[in-house]
C-alpha positions, 0 to 999 in steps of 0.5 A, a space after each residue: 170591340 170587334 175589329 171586323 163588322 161589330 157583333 149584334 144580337 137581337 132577342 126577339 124577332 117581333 115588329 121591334 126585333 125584326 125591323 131593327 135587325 133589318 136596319 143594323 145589317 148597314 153597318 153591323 152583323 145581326 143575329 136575331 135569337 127567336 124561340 120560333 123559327 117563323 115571324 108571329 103577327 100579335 095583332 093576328 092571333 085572335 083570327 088565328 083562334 077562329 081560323 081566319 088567318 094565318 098569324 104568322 110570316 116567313 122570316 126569308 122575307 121578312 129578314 134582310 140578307 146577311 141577318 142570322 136567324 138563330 132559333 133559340 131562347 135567351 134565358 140569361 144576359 151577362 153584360 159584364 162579358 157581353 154574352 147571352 146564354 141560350 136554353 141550348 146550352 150555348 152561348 152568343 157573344 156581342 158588341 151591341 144587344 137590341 132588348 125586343 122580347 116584347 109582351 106577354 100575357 100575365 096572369 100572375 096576382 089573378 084569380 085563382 084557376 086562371 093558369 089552369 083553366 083560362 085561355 090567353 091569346 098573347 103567345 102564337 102558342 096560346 091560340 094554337 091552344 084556344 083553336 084546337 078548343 073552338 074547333 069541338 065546341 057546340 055553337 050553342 055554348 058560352 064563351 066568356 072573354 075577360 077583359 076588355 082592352 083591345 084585345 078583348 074587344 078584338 077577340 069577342 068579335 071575332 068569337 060572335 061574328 061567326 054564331 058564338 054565344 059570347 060574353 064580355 066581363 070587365 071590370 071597367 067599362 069597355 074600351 077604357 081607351 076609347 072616346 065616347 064615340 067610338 065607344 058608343 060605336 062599339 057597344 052598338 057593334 056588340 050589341 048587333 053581335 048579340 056579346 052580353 056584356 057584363 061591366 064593373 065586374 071582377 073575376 074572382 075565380 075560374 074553373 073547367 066550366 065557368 067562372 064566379 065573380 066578386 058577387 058570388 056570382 057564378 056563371 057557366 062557361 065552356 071557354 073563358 079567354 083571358 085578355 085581362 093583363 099584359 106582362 112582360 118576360 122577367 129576363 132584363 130584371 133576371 139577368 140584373 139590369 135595371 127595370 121598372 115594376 112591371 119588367 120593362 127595361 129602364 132606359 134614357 130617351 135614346 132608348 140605352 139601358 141605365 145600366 150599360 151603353 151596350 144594351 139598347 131597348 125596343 117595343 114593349 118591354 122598353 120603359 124610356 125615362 120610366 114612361 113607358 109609351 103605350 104597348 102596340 104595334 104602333 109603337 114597336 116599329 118606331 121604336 125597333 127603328 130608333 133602337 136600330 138608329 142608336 146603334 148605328 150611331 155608337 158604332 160611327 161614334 155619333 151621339 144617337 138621337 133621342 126617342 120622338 115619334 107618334 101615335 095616329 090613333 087605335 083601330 079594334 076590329 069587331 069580326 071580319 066585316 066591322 071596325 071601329 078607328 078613332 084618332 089621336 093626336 101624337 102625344 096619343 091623346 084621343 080626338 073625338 073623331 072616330 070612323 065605324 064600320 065597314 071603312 073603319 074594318 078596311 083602315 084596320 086592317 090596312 094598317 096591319 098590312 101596311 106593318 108587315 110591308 114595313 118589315 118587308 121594305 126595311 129588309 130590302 132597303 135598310 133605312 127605307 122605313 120612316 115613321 110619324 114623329 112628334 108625340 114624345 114629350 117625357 116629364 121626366 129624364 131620369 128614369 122612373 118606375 111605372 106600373 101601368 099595363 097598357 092595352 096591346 095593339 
């Protein structure tokens, strides 16, 4: 253990990542490993795909004085040594590591020509590419967005708002996370977007100019964005430590790796107790927190506290003008109660502005930030495998 400030590295500079960092600069010296140099906002990028925002921030805002941004990526952890090998070539040693590589999008076990044809937008990357493709497109072409979490609700509004010809395919009904009455909200939505909406329905094949379903059905499309699935990187369960199917770290409720007290996890690509909490940005900030407080607490010699916090509920953005809210108790249980319109688009998007100032708070004044608490209620202490891909907002 260092003699001096102890050593932490953070992988990831996400909502997690970044706000951890924030935290920890108390009481430690922090270096986030990002493969970007400029922080991404996730919940952006489909504007970022129309041209309707930036989707991006500047970590020298972003980051509190002292933290390290090293601008690189993490391709092996070692915690035998307490080391993490870099694609660089080097290496960066540690005394405590925060896991926050957070999500991706996944399309492995899809149909075939997905890799090659499909557009995702989970990655910045993703939607520089998928923006370069909008900008030649004939107003009068079809584009295809499968799935219909909120991502894909989120996308295909974006798309019509502005004149896009736009179809949704799901293979359930559309947001499958929604009660009935934001559901019936969104559906009016698109429906005033004139999306057509294709549910119960898979795709089974992609090609450069459209698609088939599990009919045989075969239809035209110029773009097809693919928002049907979210992963994980594969650097935890390549690196040896413990995870569940889908990737995620497995960890105890204090968010502590079931394999070393060095490694703690946040955001997404946690799996506290084998029961991973619902991927958003809700959660990520929460939990970078609660990570950042696990270490605090080893380094005082403190037994850290365990994961408890809450949801409010799911907010979907349906172009610039309309949203749709619905709330959920803090177990993240929906409630019937649910806004639409345009209060539910200024509610939306305050509370994506609200995240970014949260990050911006923590930075000047490291413990500054709380959150809601109340919801975790884990059936299970030990950590259990789980294979459910949630939607990511």
């Amino acid at each position: 253990m260092s003699t001096t400030r102890p050593r932490v590295v953070v992988i990831g500079g996400g909502y997690a990542g970044t706000v951890a960092a924030n935290r920890m600069s108390r009481k430690a010296a922090v270096t986030v490993v990002n493969p970007r140099p400029h922080f991404v906002q996730r919940t952006r990028l489909h504007q970022f795909a129309l041209g309707n925002h930036h989707a991006s921030g500047d970590y020298r805002t972003l980051l509190a004085k002292g933290v390290d941004l090293l601008v690189d990526t993490a391709t092996r952890i070692e915690p035998g040594t307490c080391t993490v090998h870099l694609a660089s070539g080097g290496t960066v040693d540690y005394d405590y590591l925060v896991y926050a590589v957070g999500s991706t999008a996944t399309r492995r076990s899809t149909a075939p020509g997905v890799e090659e044809f499909a557009f995702p937008v989970a990655e910045f990357e993703h939607a520089e590419r998928l923006k370069f493709a909008l900008a030649g497109l004939d107003h009068d072409s079809v584009v295809t967005v499968v799935g219909s979490g909120l991502t894909g609700l989120e996308t295909a509004g974006e798309l019509a708002e502005p004149g896009h010809r736009v179809r949704l395919v799901c293979s359930g009904v559309i947001g499958p996370m929604l009660s009935e009455k934001a559901r019936a909200a969104t559906y009016e939505r698109l429906e005033d977007l004139q999306v057509e909406v294709i549910e119960n329905a898979r795709v089974t094949r992609v090609g450069p100019d459209g698609f088939t379903l599990d009919d045989n059905t075969a239809l035209e499309s110029a773009i097809t964005v693919w928002t049907a699935g979210f992963g994980v990187p594969e650097l935890a369960r390549s690196s040896g430590l413990s995870t569940d199917a889908l990737g995620r770290l497995l960890t105890d409720e204090t968010l502590t790796s079931i394999d070393t007290d060095r490694v703690i996890a946040a955001g997404d690509c946690a799996a506290p107790s084998g029961e991973p909490v619902r991927m958003a940005c809700q959660s990520a900030l929460p939990m970078g927190l609660a990570a950042a407080d696990t270490v605090l607490s080893r380094i005082a010699g403190e037994e850290p506290a365990n994961l408890d916090f809450g949801f409010n509920g799911v907010g979907v953005s349906l172009g610039r003008r309309v949203g749709v809210v619905q709330f959920h108790e803090r177990d993240d249980t929906p409630k019937e109660q649910a806004y639409s319109g345009r209060i539910a688009s200024t509610i939306k998007d305050l509370g994506l502005k609200a995240a970014m100032a949260g990050l911006r708070v923590e930075a000047l004044r490291p413990g500054a930030v709380g959150f809601p608490r109340g919801g975790r209620h884990p059936s299970n202490t030990g950590a259990r495998p789980d294979n459910t891909e949630r939607s990511v907002r």
